[in-house]
C-alpha positions, -999 to 999 in steps of 0.1 A, spaced: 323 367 -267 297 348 -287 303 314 -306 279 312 -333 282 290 -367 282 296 -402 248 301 -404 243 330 -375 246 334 -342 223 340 -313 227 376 -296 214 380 -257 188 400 -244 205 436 -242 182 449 -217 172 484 -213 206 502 -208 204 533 -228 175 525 -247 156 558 -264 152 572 -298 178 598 -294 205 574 -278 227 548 -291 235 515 -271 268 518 -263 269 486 -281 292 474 -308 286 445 -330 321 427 -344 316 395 -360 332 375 -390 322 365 -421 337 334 -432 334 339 -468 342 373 -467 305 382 -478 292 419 -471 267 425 -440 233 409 -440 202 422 -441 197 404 -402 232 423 -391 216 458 -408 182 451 -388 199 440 -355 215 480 -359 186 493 -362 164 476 -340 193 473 -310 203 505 -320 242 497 -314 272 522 -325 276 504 -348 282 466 -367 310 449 -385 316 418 -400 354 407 -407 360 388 -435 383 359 -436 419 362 -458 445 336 -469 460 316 -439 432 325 -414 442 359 -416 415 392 -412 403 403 -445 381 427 -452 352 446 -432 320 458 -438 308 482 -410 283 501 -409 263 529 -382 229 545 -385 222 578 -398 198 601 -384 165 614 -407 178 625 -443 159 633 -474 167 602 -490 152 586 -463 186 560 -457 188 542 -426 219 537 -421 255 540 -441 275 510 -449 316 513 -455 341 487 -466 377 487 -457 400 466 -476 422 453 -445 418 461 -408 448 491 -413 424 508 -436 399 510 -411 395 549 -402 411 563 -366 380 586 -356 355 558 -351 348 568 -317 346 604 -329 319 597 -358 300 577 -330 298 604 -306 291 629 -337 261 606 -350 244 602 -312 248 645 -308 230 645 -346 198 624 -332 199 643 -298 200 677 -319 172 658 -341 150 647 -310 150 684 -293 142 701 -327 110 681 -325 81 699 -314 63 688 -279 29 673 -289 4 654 -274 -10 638 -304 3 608 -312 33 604 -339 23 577 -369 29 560 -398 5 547 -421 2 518 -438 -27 508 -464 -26 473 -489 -45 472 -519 -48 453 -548 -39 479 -573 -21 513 -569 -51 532 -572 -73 514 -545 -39 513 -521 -37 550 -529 -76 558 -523 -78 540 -491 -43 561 -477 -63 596 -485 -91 585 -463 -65 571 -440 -49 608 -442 -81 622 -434 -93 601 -406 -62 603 -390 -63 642 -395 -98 642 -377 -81 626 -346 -54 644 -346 -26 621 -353 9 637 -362 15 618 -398 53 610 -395 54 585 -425 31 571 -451 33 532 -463 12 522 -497 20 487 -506 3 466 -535 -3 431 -536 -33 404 -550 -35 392 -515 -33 411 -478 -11 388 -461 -27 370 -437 -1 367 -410 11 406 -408 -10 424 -438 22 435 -453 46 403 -450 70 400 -428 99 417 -445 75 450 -454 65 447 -416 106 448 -410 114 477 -432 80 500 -417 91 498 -381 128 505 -392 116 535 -408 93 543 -377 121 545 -352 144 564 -373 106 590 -379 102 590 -341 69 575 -343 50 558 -318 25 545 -339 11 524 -366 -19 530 -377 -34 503 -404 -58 512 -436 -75 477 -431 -93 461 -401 -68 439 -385 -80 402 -370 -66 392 -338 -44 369 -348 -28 397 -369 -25 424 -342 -9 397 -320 17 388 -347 23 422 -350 27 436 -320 54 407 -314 74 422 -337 75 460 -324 68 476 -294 51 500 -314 13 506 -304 -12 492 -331 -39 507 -343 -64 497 -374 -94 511 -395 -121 505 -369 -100 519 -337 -90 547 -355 -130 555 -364 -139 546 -326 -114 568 -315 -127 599 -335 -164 589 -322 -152 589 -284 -141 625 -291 -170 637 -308 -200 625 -288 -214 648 -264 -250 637 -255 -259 608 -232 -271 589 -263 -237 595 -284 -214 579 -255 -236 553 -251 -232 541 -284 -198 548 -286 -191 524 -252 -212 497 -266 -190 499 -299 -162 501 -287 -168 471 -262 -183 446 -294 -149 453 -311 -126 445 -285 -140 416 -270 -133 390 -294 -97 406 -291 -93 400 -255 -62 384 -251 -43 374 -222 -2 380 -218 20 362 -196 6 335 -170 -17 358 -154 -44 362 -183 -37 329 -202 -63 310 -207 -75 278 -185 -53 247 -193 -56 211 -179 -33 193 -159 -12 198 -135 -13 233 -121 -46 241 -145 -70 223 -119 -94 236 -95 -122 264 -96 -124 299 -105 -122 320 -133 -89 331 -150 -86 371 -152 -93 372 -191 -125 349 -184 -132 377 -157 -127 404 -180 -146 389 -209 -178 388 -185 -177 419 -172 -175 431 -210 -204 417 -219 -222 422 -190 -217 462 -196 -228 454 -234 -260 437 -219 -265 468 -203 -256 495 -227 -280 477 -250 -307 479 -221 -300 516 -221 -299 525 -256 -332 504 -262 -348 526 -236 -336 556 -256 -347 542 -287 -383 539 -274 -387 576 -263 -375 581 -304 -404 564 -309 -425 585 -289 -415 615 -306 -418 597 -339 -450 585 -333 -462 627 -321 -453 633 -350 -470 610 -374 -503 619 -353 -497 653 -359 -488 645 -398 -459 665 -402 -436 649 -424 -401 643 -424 -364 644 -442 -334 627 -432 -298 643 -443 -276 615 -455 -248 614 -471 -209 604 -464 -188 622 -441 -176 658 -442 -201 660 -473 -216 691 -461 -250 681 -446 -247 702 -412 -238 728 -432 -270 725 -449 -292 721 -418 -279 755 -407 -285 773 -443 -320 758 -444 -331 763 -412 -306 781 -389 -297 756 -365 -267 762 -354 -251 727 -354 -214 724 -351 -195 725 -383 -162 718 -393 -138 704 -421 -132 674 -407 -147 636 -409 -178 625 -382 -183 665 -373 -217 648 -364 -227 624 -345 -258 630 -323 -289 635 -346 -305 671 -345 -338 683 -362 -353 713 -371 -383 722 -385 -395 743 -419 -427 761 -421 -437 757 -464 -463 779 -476 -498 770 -471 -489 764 -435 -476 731 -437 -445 722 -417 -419 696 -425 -389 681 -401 -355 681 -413 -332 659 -391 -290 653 -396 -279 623 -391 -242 606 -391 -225 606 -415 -213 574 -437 -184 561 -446 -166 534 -469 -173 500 -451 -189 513 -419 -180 488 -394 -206 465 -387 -204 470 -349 -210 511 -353 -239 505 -372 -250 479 -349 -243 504 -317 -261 530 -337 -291 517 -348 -314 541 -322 -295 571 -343 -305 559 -373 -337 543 -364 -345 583 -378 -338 574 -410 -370 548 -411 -394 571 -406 -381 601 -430 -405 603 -458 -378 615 -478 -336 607 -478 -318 637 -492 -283 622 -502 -259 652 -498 -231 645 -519 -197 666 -520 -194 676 -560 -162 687 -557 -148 656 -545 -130 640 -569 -140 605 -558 -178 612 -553 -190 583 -578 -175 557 -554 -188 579 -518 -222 580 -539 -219 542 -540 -207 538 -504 -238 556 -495 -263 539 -515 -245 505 -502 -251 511 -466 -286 526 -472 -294 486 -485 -280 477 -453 -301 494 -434 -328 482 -450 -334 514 -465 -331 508 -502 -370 514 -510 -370 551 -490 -377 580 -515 -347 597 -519 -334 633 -539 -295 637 -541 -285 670 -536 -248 682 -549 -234 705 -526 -200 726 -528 -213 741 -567 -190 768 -554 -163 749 -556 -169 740 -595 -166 756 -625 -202 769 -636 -222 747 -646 -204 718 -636 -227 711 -600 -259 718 -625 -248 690 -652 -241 665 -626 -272 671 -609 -292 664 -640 -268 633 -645 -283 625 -607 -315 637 -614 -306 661 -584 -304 692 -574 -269 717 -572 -265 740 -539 -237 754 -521 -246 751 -486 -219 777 -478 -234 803 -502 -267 795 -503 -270 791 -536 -300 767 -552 -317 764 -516 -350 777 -531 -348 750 -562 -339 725 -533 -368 733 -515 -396 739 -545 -380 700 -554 -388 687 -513 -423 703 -513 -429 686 -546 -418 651 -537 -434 655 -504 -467 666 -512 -469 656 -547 -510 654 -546 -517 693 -538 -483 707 -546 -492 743 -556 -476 755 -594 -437 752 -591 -415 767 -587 -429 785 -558 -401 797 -529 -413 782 -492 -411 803 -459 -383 787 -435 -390 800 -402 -373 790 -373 -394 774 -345 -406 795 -319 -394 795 -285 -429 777 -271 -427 753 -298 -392 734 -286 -407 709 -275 -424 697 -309 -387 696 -324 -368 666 -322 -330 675 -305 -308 650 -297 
């Protein structure tokens, strides 16, 4: 028995008992409702959240007598997407006689629900993006889609909401937050997974209101990097990022990791464990960046071979999943990994091209870009792209059949400036022609002042070429257009290729 007021009441701390998606509480909620108003949105949310049998509220009739009641119980997942089902009986005697029957129904429906689920391992998540207008909310959730793709993530739900202003407290305000990890529990997801970068304060406030685990853009992007590197230089970087984003996020929970406080009980030496915790992360980032530098100076070696030797160089650059391993292998048989997915790339590889006239001319991939890069990736991989500065030509490969490829073009060129590579020759190539009606790759590369290709097909390779061979050796460039020789390096000359 609880005595509240006419404003609410305070429920206890229900504890674990029965506590699991597929399971109610064993709970049941009866209150009343002085003024015989319906149930609240607070009495809806403590049935969800709680997940009770169910929740009533008695209204209040002439004389102090019972009046009405609203009741309602949860439903399991429905095409409508309702939450839960809310009845009204007009006196207590119209309540119905098989409550404990529709109760016992209801928790067989989510067991039935829970083992039709398939056994994964991949997380289960919704998504959630904010944007200023429906069409920037809705471009940021297709990336979102497709990052989360990349790493695997089961998508259970998708959230677009718009407003002028990302709240600054929970993103989505707090009644949005409410209504997503409602909708989560009744999904069976274990996750939310954030369009936007979230501060620390905002993950906090978050996380105190679900036990759901938090995830933003950045994580997400370090995640799919963690599973993608495979050379000593690609986990490196991926460490050091990782440690530069979550160490401003370090954040101590219960007395154990809170943070050193005066007074009584707060005196003495020592460190508390988060101070401990925040040294030893940035110790490891001291030396990660110790270890990249030194891998950054045998680049420079190789670099520096080959400026002595005069063979020039082209960087592959472009945004993700645009196609530029693809082209590697057409142009020069590689045999780098390839796949429809985002950041199929992240170690760069170079091979070389053997033009007419014996001249020879590096071609290196590179990682691929996305829309606001995080500033600590690009920070951790600055030996990577340290590649890029000494490419005497950028070739911006650029997916023609995206439909958003004006504002990836942009996102390229944006980061390029950032890394200080805005002056760098450069030669856009728009691949996937295939993938367009005829003629429609060949007018935007004039629009670009490009060249179209289909790296899949080879089709346009030998204009591609004829074009590198002319911006490259402008001076003595024989008539055009003249096809080059690609030869793949011989055996004895590995060592004069750069492979990461």
């Amino acid at each position: 028995m609880i005595l509240g007021d006419a404003g609410g009441m305070l429920l206890p701390d229900v504890g674990r008992a029965r506590a699991g998606q597929a399971r109610l509480r064993g709970l049941r909620l009866v209150h009343t409702h002085l003024s015989g108003e319906p149930l609240s949105q607070d009495d809806l949310t403590d049935l969800a959240l709680l997940r009770l049998d169910l929740v009533a509220a008695i209204g209040v009739a002439d004389r102090g007598l019972p009046g009405a009641v609203h009741w309602a119980h949860l439903l399991p997942e429905n095409p409508a997407g309702d939450l839960w089902r809310v009845e009204v009986a007009p006196t207590l005697a119209a309540l119905p006689r098989d409550v404990d029957g529709r109760i016992a129904a209801l928790e067989a429906e989510l067991a039935a629900a829970a083992r039709a689920r398939p056994i994964r391992g991949a997380a289960r998540a919704v998504l959630v993006t904010v944007g200023k207008s429906r069409a920037e909310a809705e471009a940021s959730m297709a990336e979102l889609r497709e990052l989360s793709r990349t790493a695997r993530v089961e998508i259970a739900s998708a959230v677009v909401q718009v407003r002028p202003q990302p709240d600054p407290r929970y993103l989505v305000g707090k009644g949005k937050l409410r209504d997503i990890v409602l909708r989560s529990m009744q999904a069976f997801a274990d996750t939310l997974i954030f369009g936007r970068d979230l501060s620390a304060a905002q993950a906090a406030a978050i996380a105190e209101q679900t036990d759901l685990k938090i995830l933003d853009r950045t994580q997400l992007i370090l995640d799919i990097f963690a599973g993608r590197a495979a050379s000593r230089d690609g986990k490196l970087q991926v460490e050091l990022a990782q440690l530069r984003y979550r160490l401003p996020r370090l954040a101590g929970r219960g007395d154990s990791l809170s943070r050193l406080m005066g007074g009584i009980g707060g005196r003495g030496p020592g460190e508390t464990k988060l101070e401990v915790d925040r040294r030893r992360a940035r110790e490891r980032i001291a030396r990660l960046e110790r270890q990249i530098d030194s891998l950054s100076t045998v680049r420079a070696v190789r670099r520096s071979g080959r400026e002595r030797r005069r063979i020039p160089s082209v960087a592959l650059v472009g945004h993700t999943n645009a196609g530029k391993s693809t082209l590697l292998n057409a142009l020069t048989d590689a045999g780098a990994f390839t796949c429809d997915a985002l950041f199929a790339t992240l170690d760069p590889l170079s091979r070389r091209i053997r033009f007419p006239e014996e001249r020879d001319l590096i071609v290196t991939d590179t990682v691929g870009f996305l829309r606001d890069l995080p500033r600590d990736l690009l920070a951790a991989f600055r030996a990577t792209l340290e590649e890029l500065h000494g490419a005497d030509l950028l070739l911006v490969v650029l997916d023609g059949a995206d439909s958003e490829h004006p504002a990836k073009l942009a996102a390229v060129e944006a980061t390029l400036a950032t890394l200080d590579l805005g002056e760098t020759p450069r030669l856009v190539v728009v691949n996937k022609s295939d993938r367009l009606p005829d003629g429609e790759a060949e007018r935007l590369a004039r629009e670009l002042r490009g060249v179209a290709v289909s790296a899949l097909d080879k089709r346009g390779l030998d204009t591609l070429l004829a074009r590198v061979e002319e911006e490259i050796w402008r001076k003595d460039a024989p008539a055009l257009p003249k096809a080059p020789r690609v030869d793949r390096i011989p055996q004895e000359e590995d060592a004069a290729r750069v492979a990461v």
